[in-house]
C-alpha positions as CSV (number, residue, x, y, z in Angstrom):
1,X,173.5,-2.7,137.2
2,X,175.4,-1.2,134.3
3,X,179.3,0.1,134.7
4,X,178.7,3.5,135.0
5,X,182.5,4.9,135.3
6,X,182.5,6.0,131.7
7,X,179.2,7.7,132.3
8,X,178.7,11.9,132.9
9,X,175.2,12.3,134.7
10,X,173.6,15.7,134.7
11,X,171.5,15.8,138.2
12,X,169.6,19.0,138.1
13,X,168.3,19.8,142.1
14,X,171.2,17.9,143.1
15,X,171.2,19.8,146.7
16,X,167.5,18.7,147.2
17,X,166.2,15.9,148.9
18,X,165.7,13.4,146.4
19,X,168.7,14.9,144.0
20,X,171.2,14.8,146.7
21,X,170.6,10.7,147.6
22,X,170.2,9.7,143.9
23,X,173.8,12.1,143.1
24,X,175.6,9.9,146.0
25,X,174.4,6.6,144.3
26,X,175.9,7.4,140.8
27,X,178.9,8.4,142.6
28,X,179.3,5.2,144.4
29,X,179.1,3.5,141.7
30,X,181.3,5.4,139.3
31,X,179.8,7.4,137.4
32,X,180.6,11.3,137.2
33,X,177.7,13.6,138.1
34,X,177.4,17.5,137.0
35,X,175.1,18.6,140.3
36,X,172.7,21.8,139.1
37,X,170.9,23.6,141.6
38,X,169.4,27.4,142.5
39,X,169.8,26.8,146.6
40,X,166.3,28.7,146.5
41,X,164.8,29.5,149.9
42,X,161.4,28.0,149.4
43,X,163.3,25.6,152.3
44,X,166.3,26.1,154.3
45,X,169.1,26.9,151.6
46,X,171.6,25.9,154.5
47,X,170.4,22.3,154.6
48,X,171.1,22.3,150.7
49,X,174.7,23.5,151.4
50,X,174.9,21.0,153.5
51,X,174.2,18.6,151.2
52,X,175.8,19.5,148.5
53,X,179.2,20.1,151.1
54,X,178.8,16.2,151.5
55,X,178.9,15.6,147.4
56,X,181.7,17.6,147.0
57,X,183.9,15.3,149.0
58,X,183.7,12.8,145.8
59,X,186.6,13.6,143.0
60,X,183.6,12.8,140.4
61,X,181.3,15.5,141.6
62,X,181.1,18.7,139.6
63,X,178.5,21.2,141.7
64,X,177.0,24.4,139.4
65,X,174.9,26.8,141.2
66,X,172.5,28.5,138.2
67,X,168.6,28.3,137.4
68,X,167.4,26.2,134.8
69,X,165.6,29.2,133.5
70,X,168.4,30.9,132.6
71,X,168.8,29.7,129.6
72,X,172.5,30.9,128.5
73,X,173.6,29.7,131.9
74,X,172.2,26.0,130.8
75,X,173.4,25.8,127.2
76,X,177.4,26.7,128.9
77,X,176.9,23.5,131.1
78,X,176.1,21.1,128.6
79,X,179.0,22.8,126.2
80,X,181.3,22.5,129.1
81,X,180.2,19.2,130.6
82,X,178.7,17.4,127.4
83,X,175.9,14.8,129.6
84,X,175.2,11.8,128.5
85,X,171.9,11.5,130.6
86,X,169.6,13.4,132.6
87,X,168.1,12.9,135.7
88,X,165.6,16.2,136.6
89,X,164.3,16.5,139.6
90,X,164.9,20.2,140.5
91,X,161.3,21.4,140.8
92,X,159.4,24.3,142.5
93,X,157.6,21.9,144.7
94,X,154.4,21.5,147.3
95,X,150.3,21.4,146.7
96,X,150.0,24.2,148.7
97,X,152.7,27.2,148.2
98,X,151.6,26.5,144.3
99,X,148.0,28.3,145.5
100,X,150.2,31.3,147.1
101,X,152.7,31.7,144.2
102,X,151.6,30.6,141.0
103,X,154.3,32.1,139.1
104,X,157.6,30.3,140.8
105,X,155.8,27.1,139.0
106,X,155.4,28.4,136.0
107,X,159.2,29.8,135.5
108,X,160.6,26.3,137.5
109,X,158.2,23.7,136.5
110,X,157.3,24.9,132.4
111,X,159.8,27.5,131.6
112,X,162.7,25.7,133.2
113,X,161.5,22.2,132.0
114,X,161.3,23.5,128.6
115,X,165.0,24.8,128.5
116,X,166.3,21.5,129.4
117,X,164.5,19.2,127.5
118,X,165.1,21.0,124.7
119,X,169.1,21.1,125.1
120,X,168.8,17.5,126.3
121,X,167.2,16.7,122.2
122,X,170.0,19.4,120.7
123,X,172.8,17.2,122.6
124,X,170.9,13.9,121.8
125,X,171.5,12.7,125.3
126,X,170.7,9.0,125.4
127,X,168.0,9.1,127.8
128,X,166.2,11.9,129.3
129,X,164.3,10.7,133.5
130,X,162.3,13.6,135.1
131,X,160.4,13.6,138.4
132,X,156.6,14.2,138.2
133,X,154.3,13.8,141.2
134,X,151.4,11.5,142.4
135,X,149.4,14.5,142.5
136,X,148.8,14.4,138.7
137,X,146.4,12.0,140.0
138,X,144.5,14.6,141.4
139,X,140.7,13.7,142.4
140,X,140.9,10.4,141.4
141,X,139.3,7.7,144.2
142,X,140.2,4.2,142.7
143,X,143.0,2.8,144.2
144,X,145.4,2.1,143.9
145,X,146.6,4.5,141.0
146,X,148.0,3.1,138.2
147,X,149.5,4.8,134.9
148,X,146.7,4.1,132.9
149,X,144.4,6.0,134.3
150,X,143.5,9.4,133.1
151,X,145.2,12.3,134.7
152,X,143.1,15.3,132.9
153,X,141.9,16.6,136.0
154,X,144.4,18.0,138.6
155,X,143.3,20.1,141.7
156,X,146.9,22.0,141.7
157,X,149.0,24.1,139.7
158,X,151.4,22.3,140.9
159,X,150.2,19.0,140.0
160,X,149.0,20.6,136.4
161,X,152.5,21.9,135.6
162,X,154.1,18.3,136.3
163,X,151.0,16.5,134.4
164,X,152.4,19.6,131.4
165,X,155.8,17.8,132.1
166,X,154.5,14.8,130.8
167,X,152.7,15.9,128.0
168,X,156.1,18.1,126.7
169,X,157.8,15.1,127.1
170,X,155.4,12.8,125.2
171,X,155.7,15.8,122.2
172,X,159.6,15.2,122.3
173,X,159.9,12.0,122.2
174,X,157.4,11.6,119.2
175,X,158.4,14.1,117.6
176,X,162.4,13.8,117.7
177,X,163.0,9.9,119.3
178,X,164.1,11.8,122.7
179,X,164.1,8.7,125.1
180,X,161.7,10.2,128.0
181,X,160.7,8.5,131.2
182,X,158.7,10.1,133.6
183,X,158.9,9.3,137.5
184,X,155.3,9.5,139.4
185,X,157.0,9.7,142.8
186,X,154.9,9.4,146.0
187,X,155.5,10.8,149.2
188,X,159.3,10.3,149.3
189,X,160.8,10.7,153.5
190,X,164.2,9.7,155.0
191,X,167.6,10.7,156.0
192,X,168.5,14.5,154.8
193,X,164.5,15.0,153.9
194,X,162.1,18.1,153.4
195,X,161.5,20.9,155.8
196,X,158.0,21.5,154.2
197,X,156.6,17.7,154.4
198,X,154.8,16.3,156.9
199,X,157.8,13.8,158.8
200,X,159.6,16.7,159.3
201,X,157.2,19.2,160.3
202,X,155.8,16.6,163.0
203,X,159.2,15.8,164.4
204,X,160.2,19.3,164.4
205,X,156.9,20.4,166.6
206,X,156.8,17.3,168.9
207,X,160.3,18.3,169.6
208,X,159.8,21.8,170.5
209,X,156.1,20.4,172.2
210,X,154.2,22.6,170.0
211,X,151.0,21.1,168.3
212,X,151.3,19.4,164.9
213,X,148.5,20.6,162.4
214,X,146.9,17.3,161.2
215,X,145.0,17.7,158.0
216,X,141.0,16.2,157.4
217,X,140.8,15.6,160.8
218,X,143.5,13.0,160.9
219,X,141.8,11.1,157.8
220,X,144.8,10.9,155.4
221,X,146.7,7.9,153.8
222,X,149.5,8.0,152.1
223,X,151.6,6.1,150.1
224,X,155.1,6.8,152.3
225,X,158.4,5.6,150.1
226,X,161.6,5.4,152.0
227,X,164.2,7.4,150.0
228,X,166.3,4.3,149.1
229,X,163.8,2.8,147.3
230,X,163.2,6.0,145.8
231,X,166.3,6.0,144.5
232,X,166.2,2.2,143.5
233,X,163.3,3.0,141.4
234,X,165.4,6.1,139.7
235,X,168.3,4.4,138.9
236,X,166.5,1.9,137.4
237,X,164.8,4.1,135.0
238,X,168.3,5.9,134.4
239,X,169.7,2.5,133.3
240,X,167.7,-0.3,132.4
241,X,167.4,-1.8,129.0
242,X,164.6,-2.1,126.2
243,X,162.7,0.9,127.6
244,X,160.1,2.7,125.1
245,X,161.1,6.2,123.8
246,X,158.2,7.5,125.9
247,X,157.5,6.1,129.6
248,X,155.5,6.9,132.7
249,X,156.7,5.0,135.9
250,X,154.8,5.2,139.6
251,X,157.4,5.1,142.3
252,X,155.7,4.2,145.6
253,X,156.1,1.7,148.1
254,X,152.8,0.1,147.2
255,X,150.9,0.2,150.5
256,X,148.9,3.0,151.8
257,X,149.5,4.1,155.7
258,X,146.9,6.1,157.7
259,X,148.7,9.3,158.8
260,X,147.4,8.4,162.4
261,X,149.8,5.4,162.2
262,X,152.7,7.8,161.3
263,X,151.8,9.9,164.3
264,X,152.0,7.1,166.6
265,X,155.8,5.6,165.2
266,X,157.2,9.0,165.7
267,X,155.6,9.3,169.1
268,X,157.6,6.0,169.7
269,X,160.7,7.3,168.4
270,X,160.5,11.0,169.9
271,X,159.7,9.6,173.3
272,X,157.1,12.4,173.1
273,X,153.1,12.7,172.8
274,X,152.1,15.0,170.3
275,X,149.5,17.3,170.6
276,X,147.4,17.5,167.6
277,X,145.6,20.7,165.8
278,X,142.9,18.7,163.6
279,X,142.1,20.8,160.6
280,X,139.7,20.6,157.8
281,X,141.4,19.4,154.4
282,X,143.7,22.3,152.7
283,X,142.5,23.0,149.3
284,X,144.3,21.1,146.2
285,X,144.9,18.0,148.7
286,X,143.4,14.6,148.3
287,X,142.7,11.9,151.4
288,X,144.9,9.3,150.0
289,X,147.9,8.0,147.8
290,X,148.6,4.5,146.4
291,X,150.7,3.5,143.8
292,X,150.4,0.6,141.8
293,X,153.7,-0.2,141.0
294,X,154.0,-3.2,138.3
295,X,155.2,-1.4,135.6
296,X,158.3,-0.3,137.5
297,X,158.7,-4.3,138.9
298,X,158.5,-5.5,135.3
299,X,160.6,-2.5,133.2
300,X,162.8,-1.1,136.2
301,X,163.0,-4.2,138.4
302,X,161.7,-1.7,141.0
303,X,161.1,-3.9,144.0
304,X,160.4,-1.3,146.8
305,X,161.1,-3.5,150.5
306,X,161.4,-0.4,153.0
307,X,158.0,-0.2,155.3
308,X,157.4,3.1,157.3
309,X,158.2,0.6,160.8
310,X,161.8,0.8,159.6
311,X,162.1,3.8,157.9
312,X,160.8,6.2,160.7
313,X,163.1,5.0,162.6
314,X,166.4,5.7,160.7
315,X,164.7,9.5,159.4
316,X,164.5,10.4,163.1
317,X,168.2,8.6,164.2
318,X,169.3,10.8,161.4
319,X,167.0,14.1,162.0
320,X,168.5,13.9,166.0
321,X,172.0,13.8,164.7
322,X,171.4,16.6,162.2
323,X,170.3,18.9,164.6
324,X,172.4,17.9,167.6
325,X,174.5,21.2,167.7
326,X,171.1,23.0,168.3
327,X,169.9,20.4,171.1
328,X,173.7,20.4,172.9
């Protein structure tokens, strides 16, 4: 890995999941990150504080509370601040809150996207990573899904506005030699995690013995990536050498688990049986994920080694500890 100490990162939902994990590695390793985030309520905004209370304990962490649609608020940071790169992951997120409000994607995902990409080519910042989503794979059924396949056909807004991500960034990086690379992450879970996604929400109901809604009647697979190998795969694309001006990475953990599987390991963990709600599929989702990942082995040296037996088990030692205050 490159020295990093002389370098100023710009980590925009740095008090989100992914954000949060991928700000502490830079730290650790030297590097001084400028954290950007809205602390939106589409999930808890007190778990954000709380992660962005355990950045602030590094001397190299600079946390700014604004929304990358307003534009003004943007331009002062990189004036202040001056990054060097970009890692952008703050997102409106979720499949299905995009089919209940349209327009937070459209001011988050295109309007806010916009703003910084287009500071990021003013400042000429050496390299430009964004998250996008294995859901720009929308209805596809060959598996597993690899970057060359087409992606013209998403069944989200959601997914549509991170397959418009692409496209934006493809237009910049032809059009002014803005070095892009876009991060296809799939179904990312661990330590400090997501309210809204499915490890959570089962934990949280087992828990409390309420019944956990399981989606197509249990019939679901998904590519699960620990976060640390998220993270792996992130630096990598914030770092490595002899990249193409334009790139599209999957970041997956290149297997496919039933959700049924997942049910059972936190049934072993929780000491608890959970009661299940089957449910037909939600509109916009699809029955499976699964990343082909050679690209990111040979360009990223993205070598993912974290399987769901060992990574349920340190999300719920972590999830226990998190919420010990309310069990005690």
């Amino acid at each position: 890995m490159a020295d990093l100490s002389d370098y100023t990162f710009l980590v925009t939902g740095s008090a989100g999941f992914i954000g949060f994990h991928v700000s502490r590695a830079l730290l650790g390793q030297g590097a001084e990150v400028i954290g950007l985030d809205n602390y939106n309520d589409y999930y808890s905004p007190a778990l954000k504080r709380d992660r962005d209370r355990e950045l602030r304990r590094h001397e190299k962490f600079v946390s700014i509370e604004a929304d990358l649609a307003d534009l003004p608020a943007v331009e002062a940071l990189f004036a202040n601040h001056r990054p060097q790169k970009i890692c952008h992951l703050a997102a409106q997120a979720g499949v299905r809150y995009s089919l209940i409000n349209p327009f937070a994607y459209q001011k988050a995902n295109l309007e806010g996207f916009l703003n910084l990409i287009e500071l990021a080519k003013r400042h000429q910042v050496e390299r430009f990573v964004y998250a996008s989503s294995s859901s720009v794979y929308g209805g596809l059924t060959e598996l597993p899904f690899a970057e060359t396949q087409r992606t013209d056909t998403p069944i989200s807004l959601y997914a549509a506005t991170k397959r418009a991500n692409e496209l934006i960034a493809h237009a910049y990086s032809h059009l002014f030699g803005l070095p892009t690379v876009g991060l296809r992450l799939f179904t990312v879970y661990g330590p400090w995690g997501r309210p809204d996604m499915a490890m959570w929400l089962f934990a949280a109901a087992m828990l409390k013995g309420e019944a956990i809604k399981v989606f197509n009647y249990g019939q679901m697979e998904r590519d699960f990536t620990y976060i640390d190998d998220a993270v792996q795969g992130i630096l990598g694309a914030l770092t490595a050498p002899d990249l193409d001006a334009y790139e599209i990475f999957n970041i997956g953990n290149h297997r496919t688990e039933p959700l049924r599987k997942v049910i059972a390991l936190l049934e072993q963990e929780l000491g608890v049986k959970a009661k299940q709600e089957l449910l037909p599929m939600q509109p916009g989702d699809v029955p499976a994920t699964f990343a082909d990942v050679a690209r990111a082995r040979a360009k990223l040296g993205f070598n993912p080694a974290i399987p769901i037996e060992s990574g349920i088990p340190r999300f719920i030692s972590w999830f226990k500890e998190y919420h010990k205050p309310e069990q005690d």
